[in-house]
C-alpha positions as CSV (number, residue, x, y, z in Angstrom):
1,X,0.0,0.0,0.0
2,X,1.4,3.7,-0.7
3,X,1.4,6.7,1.6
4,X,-2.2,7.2,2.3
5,X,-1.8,11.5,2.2
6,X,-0.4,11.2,-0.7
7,X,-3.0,8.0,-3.1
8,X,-6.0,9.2,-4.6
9,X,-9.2,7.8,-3.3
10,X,-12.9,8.7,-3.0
11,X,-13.6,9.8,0.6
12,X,-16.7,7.5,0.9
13,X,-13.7,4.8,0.7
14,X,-11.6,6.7,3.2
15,X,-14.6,7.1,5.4
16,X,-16.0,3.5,4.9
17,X,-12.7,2.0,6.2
18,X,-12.7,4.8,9.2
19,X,-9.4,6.1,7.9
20,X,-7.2,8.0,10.5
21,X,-4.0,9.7,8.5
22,X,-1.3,10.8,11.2
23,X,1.4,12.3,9.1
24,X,4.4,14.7,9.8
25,X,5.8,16.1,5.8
26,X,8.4,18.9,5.2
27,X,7.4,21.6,4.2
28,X,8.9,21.6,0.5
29,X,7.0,18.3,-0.6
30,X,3.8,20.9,-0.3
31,X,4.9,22.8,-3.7
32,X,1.9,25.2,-4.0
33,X,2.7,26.4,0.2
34,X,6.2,26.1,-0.3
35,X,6.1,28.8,-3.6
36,X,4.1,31.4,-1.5
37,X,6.6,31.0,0.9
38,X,9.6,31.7,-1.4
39,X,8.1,34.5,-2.5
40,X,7.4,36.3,0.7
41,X,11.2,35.1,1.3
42,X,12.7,36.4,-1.7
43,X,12.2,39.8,-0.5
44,X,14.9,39.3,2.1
45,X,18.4,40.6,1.7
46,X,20.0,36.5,1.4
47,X,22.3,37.0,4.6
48,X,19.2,37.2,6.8
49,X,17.5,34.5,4.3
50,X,16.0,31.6,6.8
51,X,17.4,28.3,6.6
52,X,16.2,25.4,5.9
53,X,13.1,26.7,6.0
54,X,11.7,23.9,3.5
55,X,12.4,21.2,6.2
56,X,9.5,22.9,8.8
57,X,7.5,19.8,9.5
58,X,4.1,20.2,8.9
59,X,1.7,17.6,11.3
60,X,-1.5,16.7,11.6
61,X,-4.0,13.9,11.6
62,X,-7.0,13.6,9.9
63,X,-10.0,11.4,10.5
64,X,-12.5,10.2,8.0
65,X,-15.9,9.0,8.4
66,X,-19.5,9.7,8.3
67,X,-21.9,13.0,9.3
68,X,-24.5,11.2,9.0
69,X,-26.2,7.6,10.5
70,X,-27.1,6.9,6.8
71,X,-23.7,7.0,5.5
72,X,-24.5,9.0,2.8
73,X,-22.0,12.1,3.8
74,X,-18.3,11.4,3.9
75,X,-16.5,13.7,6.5
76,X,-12.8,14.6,7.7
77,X,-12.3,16.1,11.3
78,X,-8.7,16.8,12.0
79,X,-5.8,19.3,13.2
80,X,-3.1,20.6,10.5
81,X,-0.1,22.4,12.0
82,X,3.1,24.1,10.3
83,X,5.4,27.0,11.9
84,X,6.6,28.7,8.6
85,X,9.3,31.5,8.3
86,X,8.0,34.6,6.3
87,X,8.6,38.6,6.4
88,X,6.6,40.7,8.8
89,X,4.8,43.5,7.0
90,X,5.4,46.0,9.4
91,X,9.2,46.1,10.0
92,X,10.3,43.9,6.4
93,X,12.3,41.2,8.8
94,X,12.2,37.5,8.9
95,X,9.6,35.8,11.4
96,X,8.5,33.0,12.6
97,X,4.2,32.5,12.0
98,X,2.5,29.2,13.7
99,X,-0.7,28.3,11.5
100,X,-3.0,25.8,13.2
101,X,-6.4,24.6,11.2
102,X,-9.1,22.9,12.8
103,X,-10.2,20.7,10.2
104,X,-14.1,19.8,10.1
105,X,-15.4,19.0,6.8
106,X,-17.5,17.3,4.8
107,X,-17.2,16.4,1.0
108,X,-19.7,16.9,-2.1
109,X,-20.2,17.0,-5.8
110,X,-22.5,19.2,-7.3
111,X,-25.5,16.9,-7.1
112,X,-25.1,15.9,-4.0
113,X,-27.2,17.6,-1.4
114,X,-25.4,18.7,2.1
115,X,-27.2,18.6,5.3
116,X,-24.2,18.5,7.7
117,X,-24.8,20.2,10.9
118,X,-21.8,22.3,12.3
119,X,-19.3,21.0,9.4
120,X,-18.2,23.4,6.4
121,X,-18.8,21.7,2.7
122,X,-15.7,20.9,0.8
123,X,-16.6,20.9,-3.4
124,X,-15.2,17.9,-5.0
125,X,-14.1,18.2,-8.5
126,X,-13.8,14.5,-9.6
127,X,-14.6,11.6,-7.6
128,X,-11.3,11.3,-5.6
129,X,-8.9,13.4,-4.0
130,X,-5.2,13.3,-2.1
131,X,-5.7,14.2,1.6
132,X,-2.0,16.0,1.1
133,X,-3.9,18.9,-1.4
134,X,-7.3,19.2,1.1
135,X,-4.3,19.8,3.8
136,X,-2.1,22.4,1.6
137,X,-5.2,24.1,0.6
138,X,-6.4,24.7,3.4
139,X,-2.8,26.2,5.0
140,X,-2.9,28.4,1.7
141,X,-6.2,29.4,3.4
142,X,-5.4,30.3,6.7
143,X,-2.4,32.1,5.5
144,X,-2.8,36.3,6.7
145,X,-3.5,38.5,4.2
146,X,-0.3,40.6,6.0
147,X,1.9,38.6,8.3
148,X,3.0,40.8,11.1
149,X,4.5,40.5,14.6
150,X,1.7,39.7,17.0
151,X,1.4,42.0,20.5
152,X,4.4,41.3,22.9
153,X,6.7,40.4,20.5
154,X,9.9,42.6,18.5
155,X,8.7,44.5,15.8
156,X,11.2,47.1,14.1
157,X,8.4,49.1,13.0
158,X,7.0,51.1,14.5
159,X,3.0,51.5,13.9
160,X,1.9,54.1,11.2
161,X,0.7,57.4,13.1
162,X,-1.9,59.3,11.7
163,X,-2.5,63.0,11.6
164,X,-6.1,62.9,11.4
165,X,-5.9,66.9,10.7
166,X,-4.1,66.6,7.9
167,X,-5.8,64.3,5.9
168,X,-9.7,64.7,6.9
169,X,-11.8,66.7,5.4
170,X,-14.9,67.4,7.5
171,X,-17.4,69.1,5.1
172,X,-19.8,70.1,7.7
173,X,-17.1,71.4,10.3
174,X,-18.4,74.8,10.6
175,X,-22.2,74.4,10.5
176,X,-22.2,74.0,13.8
177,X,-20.8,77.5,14.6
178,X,-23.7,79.0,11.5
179,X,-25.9,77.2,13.2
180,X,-24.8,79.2,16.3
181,X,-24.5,82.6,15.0
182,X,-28.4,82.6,13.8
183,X,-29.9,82.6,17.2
């Protein structure tokens, strides 16, 4: 048998056998993750580059089986962790970002109608799919619009201050001293 993440099967097969995929992969065998990452990285100067950051283990284990008693609706609950390196936003310097997903899914075609209580509907294209894409899409997912350095940790920026002054207009500023002057 071949590396379950990695075989194409229907998840009705997955969740008929009660599947439970514990995996940890390196980063770099996910090539669609690993490319976003590269190009946040590429905008380092290379002596501050990270290294090895392909070799961050990503973990997780995910469970198949059924949202339903009828066994109609093939489902995935699991937990997907990777800590990647990428640039903070703010100050333009290497960091490390931990991305956890909560997996809790369950999978459909287009006919197929979805009545699964407290899961979120996963589209299926063709009639199989590789766990390893459902788990590097959904880390593409979770990735921040704008990494940054979260509260309580070094930042070398320093937030952006606004002059409010200088760059509001307020239309209706001086109706209230019109209004005023009539009475």
């Amino acid at each position: 048998m071949g590396n379950l993440l990695r075989d194409r099967r229907s998840p009705s097969d997955l969740a008929s056998s009660s599947q439970v995929i514990e995996f940890t992969e390196k980063l770099g065998d996910f090539g669609r993750l690993a490319g976003i990452v590269r190009a946040d990285l590429d905008r380092l100067d290379p002596d501050t580059l990270p290294r090895n950051w392909r070799a961050a283990p990503v973990r997780g284990r995910l469970s198949f089986g059924f949202a339903d008693a009828q066994e109609r609706l093939a489902a995935l609950e699991g937990r997907v962790a990777v800590t990647l390196d990428t640039v903070c936003q703010r100050c333009l310097r290497p960091m490390r970002l931990p991305l956890a997903v909560e997996l809790r899914l369950v999978f459909a075609s287009g006919a197929n109608p979805i009545d699964g209580e407290g899961y979120e509907v996963w589209e299926l294209d063709e009639e199989g799919l590789r766990p390893m894409d459902l788990v590097e899409e959904t880390l593409i997912m979770a990735l921040p619009l704008a990494a940054r350095h979260g509260p309580g940790q070094a930042c070398d920026g320093a937030p952006i201050a606004v002059d409010e002054a200088a760059d509001t207009v307020r239309p209706f500023a001086s109706l209230r001293e019109q209004m005023t002057g009539r009475e």
